[in-house]
C-alpha positions as CSV (number, residue, x, y, z in Angstrom):
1,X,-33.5,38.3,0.4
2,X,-33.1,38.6,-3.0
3,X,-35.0,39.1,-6.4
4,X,-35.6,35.7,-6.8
5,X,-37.1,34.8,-3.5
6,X,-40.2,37.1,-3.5
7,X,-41.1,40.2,-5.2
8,X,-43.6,41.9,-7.5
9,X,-43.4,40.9,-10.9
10,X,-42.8,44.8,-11.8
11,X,-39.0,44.2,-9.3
12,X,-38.5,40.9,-11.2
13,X,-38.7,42.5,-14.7
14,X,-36.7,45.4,-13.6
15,X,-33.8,43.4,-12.1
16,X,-34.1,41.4,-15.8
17,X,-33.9,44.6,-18.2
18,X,-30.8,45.9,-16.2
19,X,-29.0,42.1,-16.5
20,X,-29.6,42.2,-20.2
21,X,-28.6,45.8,-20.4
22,X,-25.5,45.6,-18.5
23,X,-24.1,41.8,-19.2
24,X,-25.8,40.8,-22.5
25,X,-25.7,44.5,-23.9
26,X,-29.0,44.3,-25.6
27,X,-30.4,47.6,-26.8
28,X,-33.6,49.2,-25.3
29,X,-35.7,47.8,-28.2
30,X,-34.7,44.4,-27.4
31,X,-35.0,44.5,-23.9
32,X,-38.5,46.1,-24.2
33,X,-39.7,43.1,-26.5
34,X,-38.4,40.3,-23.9
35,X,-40.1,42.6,-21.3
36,X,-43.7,41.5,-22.7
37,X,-42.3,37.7,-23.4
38,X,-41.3,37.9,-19.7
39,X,-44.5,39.4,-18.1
40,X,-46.4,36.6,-20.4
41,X,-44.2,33.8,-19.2
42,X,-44.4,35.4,-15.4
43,X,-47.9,35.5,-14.9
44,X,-48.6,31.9,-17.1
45,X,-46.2,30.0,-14.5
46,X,-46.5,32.0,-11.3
47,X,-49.3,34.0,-11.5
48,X,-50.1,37.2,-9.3
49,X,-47.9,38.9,-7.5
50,X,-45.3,38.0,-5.1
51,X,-43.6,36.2,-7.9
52,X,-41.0,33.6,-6.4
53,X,-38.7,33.1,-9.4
54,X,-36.9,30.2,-7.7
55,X,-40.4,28.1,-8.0
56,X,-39.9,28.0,-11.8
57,X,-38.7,24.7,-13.8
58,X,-37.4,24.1,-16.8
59,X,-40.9,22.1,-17.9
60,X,-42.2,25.8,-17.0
61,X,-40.2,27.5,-19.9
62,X,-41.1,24.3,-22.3
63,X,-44.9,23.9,-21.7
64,X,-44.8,28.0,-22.2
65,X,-42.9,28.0,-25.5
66,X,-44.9,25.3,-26.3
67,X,-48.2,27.4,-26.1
68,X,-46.9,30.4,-27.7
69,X,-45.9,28.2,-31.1
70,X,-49.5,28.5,-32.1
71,X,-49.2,32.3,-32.3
């Protein structure tokens, strides 16, 4: 099993931070602002926890962006 097949969404945004850290090398602050983005866009597409990552589509990310353009 891994991240992306069923998990909290707290495991999900931990596995995230440490990608970003170690192959995008994005700073703390950075990684701390796509943490709330993330949590947002989590919940908004899969709702409460377990979170199965693999259930999300692209049209997930576009109707999200969408609704956050207002903001």
């Amino acid at each position: 099993m891994t991240v992306y097949d069923c998990c909290s969404l707290d495991t999900l945004i931990e596995a995230y931070k440490g990608h970003q850290r170690r192959v995008r090398g994005l700073r703390e602050t950075t990684v701390h602002g796509y943490e709330r983005l993330l949590r947002l866009f989590v919940r908004a597409s899969l709702g409460g926890d377990p979170v199965e990552a693999k259930r999300l589509h692209p049209s997930d990310v576009t109707g999200f962006v969408t609704s956050m353009s207002g903001r």
